[in-house]
C-alpha positions in Angstrom: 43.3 -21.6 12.9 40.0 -19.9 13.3 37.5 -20.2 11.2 34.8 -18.3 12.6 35.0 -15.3 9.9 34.3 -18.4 7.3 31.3 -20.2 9.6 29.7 -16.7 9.8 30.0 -15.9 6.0 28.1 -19.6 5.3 25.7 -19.0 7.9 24.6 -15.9 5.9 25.1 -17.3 2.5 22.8 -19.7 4.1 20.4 -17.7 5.4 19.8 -15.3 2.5 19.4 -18.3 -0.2 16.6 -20.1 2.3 15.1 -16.4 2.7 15.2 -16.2 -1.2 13.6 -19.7 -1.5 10.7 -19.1 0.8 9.7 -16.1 -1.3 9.9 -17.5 -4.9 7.8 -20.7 -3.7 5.1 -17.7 -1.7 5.5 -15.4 -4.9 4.6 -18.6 -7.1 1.6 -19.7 -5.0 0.2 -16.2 -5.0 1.0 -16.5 -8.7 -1.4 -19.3 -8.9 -4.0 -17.3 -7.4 -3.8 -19.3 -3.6 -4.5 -17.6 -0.9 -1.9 -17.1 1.5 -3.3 -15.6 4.9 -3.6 -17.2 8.2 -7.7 -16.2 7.8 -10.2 -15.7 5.5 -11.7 -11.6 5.0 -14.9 -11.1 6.6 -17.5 -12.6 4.4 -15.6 -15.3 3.1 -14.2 -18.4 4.9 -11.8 -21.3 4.3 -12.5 -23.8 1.7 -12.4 -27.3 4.1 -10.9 -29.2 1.2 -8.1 -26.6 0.4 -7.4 -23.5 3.3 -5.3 -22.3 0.0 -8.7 -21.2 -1.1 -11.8 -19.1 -0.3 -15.5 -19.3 -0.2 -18.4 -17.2 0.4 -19.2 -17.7 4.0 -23.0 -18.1 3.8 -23.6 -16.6 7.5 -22.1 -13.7 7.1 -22.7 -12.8 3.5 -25.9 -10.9 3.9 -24.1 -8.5 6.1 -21.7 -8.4 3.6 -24.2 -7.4 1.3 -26.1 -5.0 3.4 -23.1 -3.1 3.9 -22.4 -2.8 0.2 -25.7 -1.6 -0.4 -26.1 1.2 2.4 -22.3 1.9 1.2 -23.8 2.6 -2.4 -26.5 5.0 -1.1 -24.3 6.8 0.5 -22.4 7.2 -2.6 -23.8 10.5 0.7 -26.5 11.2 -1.4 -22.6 12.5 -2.8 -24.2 12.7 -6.3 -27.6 14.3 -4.6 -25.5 16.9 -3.1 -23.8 17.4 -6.1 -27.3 18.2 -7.9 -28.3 20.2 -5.5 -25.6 22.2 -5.9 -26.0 22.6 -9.8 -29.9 23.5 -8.9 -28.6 26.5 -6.4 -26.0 27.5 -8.7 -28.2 27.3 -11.9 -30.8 29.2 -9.2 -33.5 26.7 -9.7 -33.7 26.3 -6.2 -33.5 29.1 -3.5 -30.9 29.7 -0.7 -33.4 28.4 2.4 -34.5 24.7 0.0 -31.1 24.6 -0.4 -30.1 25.0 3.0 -33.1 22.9 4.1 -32.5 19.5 2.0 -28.6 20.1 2.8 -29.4 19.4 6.0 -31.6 16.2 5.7 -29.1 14.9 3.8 -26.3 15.3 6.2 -28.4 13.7 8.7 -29.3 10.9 6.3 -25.5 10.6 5.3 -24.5 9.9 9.6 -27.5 7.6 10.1 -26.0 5.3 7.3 -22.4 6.0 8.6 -23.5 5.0 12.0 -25.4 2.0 10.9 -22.3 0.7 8.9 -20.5 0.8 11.9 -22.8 -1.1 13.8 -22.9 -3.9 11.2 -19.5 -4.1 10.9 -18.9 -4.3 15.3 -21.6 -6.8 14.7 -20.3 -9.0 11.8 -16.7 -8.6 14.1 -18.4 -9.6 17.2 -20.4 -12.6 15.2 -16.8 -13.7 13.6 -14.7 -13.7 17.4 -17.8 -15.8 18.6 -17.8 -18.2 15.7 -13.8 -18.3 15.6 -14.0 -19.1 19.7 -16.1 -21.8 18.9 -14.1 -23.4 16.3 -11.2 -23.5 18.4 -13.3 -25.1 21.2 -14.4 -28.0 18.9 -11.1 -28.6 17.7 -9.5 -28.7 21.5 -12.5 -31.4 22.5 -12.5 -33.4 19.0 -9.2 -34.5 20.5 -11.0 -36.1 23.4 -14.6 -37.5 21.9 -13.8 -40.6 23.5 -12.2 -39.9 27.0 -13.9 -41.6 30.1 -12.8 -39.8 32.9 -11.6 -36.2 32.9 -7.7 -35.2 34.2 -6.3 -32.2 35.2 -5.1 -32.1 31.5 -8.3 -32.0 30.1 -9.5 -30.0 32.4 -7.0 -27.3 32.3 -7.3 -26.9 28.5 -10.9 -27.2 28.2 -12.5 -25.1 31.1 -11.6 -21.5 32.5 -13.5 -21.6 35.6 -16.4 -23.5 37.5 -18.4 -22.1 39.9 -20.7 -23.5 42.9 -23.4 -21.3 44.6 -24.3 -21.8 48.4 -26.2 -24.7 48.9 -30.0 -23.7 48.9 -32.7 -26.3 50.4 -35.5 -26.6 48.0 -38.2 -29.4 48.6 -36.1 -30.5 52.0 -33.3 -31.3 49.5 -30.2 -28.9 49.7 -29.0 -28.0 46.0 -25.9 -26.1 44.6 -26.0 -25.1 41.0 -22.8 -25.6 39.3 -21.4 -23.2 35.8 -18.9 -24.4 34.1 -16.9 -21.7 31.7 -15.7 -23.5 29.2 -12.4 -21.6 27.3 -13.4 -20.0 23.9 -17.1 -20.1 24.7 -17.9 -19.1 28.4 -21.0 -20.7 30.1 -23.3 -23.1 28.3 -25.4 -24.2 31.6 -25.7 -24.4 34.8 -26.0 -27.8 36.4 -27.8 -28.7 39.1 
């Protein structure tokens, strides 16, 4: 007899009640207001003593805030130009005034659009280069008490080391040595 129809039919049954599980227990921890992502929105990081939770991240916080606040006047100077308007309609200001503080506010309006962009490739750069060095310390906390390097260590630890030509300082000959490290790039050069 084959029973491969059957085998196929549990697999499924199988599959759909695990698939059903997993989202009642994710619906019920979002439920009890955990967070669920693999990382924390810019501006807020991991709680250490639960990752189910978040925190204001202190360092980035005042970008955070910045950008909030050049967000609000933006908010384009829209109610200014709205005024205006009403003035220019209502004629208490001419055409040409009109025309004229138009204009200052439209540039106004793109230097605060430009300058939220900057702070947030900023604030994205900063988090990259703070994520890059968490995941360095975590790759050497594993090895705080290693006495002799291995291609192991080496491997996951450092992308590349470099020597110069030896150059003869003081009738000494010296090569300077950089080490990339993975995650971080260069932190010295050795002589």
């Amino acid at each position: 007899m084959d029973i491969t129809p059957f085998r196929n039919i549990i697999n499924e049954m199988y599959a759909k009640d695990t698939s059903r599980k997993i989202k009642s227990a994710l619906h019920a921890r979002k439920m009890q207001g955990k967070y669920m992502a693999t990382t924390a929105p810019f501006g807020y990081q991991k709680d250490e003593k639960d990752h189910n939770h978040l925190v204001i991240d202190e360092v980035t916080a005042p970008v955070v805030e910045l950008i909030f606040s050049i967000a609000e006047e933006g908010v384009r100077i829209e109610n200014l130009y709205a005024k205006l308007y009403e003035d220019l309609t209502g004629e208490l200001l001419t055409e040409k005034r009109f025309q004229m503080l138009s204009a200052r506010y439209d540039s106004e309006q793109e230097e605060l659009t430009a300058k939220i962009k900057e702070l947030e490739k900023s604030a994205i750069a900063d988090r990259e280069q703070l994520s890059s060095i968490e995941q360095f310390a975590e790759q050497i906390s594993g090895y705080a008490g290693i006495t002799e390097l291995n291609f192991k260590i080496i491997n996951q630890l450092i992308e590349i080391i470099l020597v110069s030509e030896p150059v003869e300082v003081d009738g000494q000959k010296i090569q300077r040595l950089t080490i990339h490290y993975k995650f971080i790039g260069a932190l010295e050069t050795l002589e």
